[in-house]
N, C-alpha and C positions, 0 to 999 in steps of 0.2 A: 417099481412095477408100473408107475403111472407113464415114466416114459417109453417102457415095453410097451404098453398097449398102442399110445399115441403114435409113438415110430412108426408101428404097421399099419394105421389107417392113414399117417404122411405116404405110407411107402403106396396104396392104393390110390393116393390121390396123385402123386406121383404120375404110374403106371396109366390112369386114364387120361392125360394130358400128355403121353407121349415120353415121359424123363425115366431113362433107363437107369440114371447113377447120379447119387444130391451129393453135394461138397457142402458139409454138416460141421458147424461149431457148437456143441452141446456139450451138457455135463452129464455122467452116466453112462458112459463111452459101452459098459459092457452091457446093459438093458438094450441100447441103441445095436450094439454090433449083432447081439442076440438076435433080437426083431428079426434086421433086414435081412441074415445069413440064414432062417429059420424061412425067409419069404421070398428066395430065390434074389436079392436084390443085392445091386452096386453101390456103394459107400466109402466117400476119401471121406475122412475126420481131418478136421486141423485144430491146433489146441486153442482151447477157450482161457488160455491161462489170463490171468489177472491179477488184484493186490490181495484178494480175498482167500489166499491159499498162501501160505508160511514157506510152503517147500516147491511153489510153483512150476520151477529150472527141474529139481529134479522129478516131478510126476512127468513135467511135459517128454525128457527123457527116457522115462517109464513106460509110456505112452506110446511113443515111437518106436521104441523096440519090439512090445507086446503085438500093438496093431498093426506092423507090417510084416508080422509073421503071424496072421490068427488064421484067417482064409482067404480063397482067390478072389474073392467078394467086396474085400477088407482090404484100405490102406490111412496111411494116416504120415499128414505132412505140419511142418511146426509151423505155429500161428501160436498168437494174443488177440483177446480180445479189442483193445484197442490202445491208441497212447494215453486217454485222458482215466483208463481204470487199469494202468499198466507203472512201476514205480520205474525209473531209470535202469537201477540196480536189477531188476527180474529184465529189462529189457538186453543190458547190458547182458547177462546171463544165457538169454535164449540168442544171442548173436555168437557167443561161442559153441553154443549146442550146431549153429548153426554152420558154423565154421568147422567145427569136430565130426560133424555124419554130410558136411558139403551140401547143406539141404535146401530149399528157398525156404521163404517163411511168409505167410499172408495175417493180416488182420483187418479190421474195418479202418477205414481211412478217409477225413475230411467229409464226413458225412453231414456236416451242417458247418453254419460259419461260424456259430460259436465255438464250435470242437477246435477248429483252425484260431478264431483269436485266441482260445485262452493256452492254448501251447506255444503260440507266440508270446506270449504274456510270461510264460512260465520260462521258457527256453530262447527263445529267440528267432526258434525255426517253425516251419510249419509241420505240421505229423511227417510227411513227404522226409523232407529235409534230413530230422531227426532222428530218423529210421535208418537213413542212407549214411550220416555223420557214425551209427553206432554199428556199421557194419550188416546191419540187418538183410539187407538185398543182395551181398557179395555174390551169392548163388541161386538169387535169382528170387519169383515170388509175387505179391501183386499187394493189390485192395480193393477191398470190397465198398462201392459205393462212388468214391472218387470223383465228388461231387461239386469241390469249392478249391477247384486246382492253380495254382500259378503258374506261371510260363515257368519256372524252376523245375516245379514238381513234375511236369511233364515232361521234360528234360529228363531230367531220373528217370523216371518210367520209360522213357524210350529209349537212353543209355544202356538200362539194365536188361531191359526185353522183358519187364513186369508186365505183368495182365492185371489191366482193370477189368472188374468186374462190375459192371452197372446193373441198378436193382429198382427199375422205375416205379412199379408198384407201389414198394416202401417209400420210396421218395416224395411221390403224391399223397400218400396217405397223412405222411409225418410230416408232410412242407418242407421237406430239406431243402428242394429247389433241384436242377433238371444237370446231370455229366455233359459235358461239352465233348461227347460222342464223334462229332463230325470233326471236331479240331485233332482228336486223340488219333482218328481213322488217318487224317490226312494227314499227322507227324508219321503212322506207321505204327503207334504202339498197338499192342496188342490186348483184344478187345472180348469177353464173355457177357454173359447175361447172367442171373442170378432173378430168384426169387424172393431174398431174404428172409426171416423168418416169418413164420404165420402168425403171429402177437402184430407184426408188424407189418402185414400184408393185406389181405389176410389169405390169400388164395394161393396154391403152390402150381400156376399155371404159365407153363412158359411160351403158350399161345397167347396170352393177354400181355405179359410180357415186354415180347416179338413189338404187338402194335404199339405199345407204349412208349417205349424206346424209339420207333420212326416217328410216332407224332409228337413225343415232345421235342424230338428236334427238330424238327420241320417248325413247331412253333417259338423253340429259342431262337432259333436262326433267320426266321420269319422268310423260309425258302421250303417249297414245298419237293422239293425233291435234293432237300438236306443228306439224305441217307441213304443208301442201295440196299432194298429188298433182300437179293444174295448175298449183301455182308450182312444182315440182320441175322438169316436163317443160317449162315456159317458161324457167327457169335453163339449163338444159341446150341449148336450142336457140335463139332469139331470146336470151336471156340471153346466150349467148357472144358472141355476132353482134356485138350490142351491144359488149360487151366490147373485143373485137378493130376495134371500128370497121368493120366490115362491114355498116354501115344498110341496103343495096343486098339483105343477104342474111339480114334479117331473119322474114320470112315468105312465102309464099307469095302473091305479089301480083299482080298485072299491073305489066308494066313493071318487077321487079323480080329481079336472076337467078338462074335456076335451077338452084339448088343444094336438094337436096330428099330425101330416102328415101321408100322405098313400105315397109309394115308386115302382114306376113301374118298374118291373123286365124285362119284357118283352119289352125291349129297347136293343140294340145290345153291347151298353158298360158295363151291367150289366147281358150278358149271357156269359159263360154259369152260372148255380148259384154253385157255388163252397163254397164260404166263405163268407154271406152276408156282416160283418162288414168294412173286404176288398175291396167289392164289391165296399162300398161306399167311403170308404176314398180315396182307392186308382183308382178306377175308375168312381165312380159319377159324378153327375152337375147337377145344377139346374134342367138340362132337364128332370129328374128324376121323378120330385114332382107331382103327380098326384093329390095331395088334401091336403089341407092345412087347420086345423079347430081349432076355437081360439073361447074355452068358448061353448062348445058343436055346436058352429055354423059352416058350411063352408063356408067360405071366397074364398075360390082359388079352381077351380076344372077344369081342363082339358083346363086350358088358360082362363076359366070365372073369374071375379070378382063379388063376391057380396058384394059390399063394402059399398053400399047407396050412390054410386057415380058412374059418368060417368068416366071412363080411360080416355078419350080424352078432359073434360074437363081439368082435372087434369095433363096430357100433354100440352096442348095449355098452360093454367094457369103458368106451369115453364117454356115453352118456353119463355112467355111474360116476364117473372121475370130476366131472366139471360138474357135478348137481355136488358132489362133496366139495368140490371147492370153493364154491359160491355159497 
């Protein structure tokens, strides 16, 4: 119940920040799918499997079949949590799952250096590496974070046509240290944004993001024009889409569905209009998002929710939940 609640005040916060559809690793898959399908919202799952579950291979199996047949809302691609809470043996296991439904498979990947030495330590290879040795990438897939890479591991990545997905936010918060973005862009690998989660963020805003991502490369690289604006805002949008396997909801197209934001220009941090792509990364905010619309519907418009929910029960509901927890 606690993650019902939670889910629909993600999915608002979401909606006010412009993000039509979150690529979600969580436990509680049906509270979660409930939520966002009950609130008009878009949701790929990927599996959160781990050592902490006996039958892991086959629920993530479970999983996969259930959630991309629940609704058009609903999809769900294989994923682990990561190498160092992942045994060989379930890894080994979800690379035939992987090989039997031709699926990709994403997990968190090299997110600190220690994560990287001690699978060296353990294995010999880096997470990259090891993933790649076990079949894991055959059919494609990414990481999330992808922060302490080697010229090998980027090799892979751009071999396989895996998407990093970079999560600056978390990165800052937790010291991991800064995705080498500009080297990843200019091998060609392919490239998303993420927010990671809110424990670890703590804000699900992919206008903060956007600027995070250009300036800390701009300061790893100690070149202030490290990164292009218009690959920032295509990472962040089409970039995800991709990602998540949502071809259908990559751009605004005919024939293609409508999931879309409107962008108020007519806000003082966004005049005069000079250079919109600029506009946004380097001057936007939330406070931007005039309309939010997910599945031809609109969800968010000028501070309204049409969610099939009350906002304030949904407030009270986490206040109650985290005054219990604490």
């Amino acid at each position: 119940e606690d993650v019902y609640w939670l889910t629909k005040l993600a999915v608002m916060e979401y909606l006010t920040s412009g993000t039509s559809a979150c690529f979600d690793m969580y436990f509680q898959l049906e509270s979660m799918a409930k939520a966002v399908t009950e609130c008009g919202f878009r949701m790929v799952m990927t599996g959160s499997v781990n050592d902490f579950n006996k039958d892991a291979v086959g629920e993530l199996e479970d999983f996969y079949n259930r959630y991309n047949n629940y609704n058009e809302l609903i999809s769900y691609t294989m994923g682990f949590h990561a190498e160092y809470t992942t045994s060989i043996k379930i890894l080994e296991g979800i690379s035939e799952l992987s090989h039997k439904y031709k699926a990709p498979v994403y997990a968190h990947n090299s997110e600190t250096a220690k994560e990287v030495k001690d699978c060296i330590d353990r294995y010999g290879k880096t997470p990259t590496e090891l993933m790649e040795s076990l079949g894991l990438f055959d059919f494609g897939g990414g990481g999330f974070h992808c922060v302490h890479m080697s010229q090998n591991d980027l090799d892979i990545f751009k071999q396989r046509g895996l998407y990093a997905v970079t999560n600056p936010g978390s990165n800052c918060k937790l010291a991991s240290g800064i995705a080498p973005l500009a080297k990843m862009s200019q091998m060609g690998i392919k490239l998303a944004i993420g927010t990671d989660g809110p424990a670890s963020n703590n804000a699900l805003d992919m206008f903060r993001e956007m600027y995070l991502a250009y300036a800390l490369q701009n300061i790893s690289c100690c070149n202030a024009a490290a990164f292009s604006p218009c690959e920032l805002l295509r990472m962040a949008t089409s970039g995800g889409a991709m990602a998540m396997g949502l071809d259908n909801c990559d751009d605004i197209a005919v024939g293609k569905t409508a999931d879309l934001i409107v962008i108020d220009l007519k806000q003082p941090n966004m005049q005069p209009v000079n250079n919109i792509p600029k506009n946004i990364v380097y001057s936007g905010s939330k406070q931007n998002v005039a309309l939010t619309m997910v599945n031809g519907k609109v969800l968010y418009e000028n501070g309204v929710f049409s969610i099939n929910a009350d906002p304030n029960e949904i407030y009270k509901k986490a206040n109650e939940i985290i005054t219990r927890i604490k």
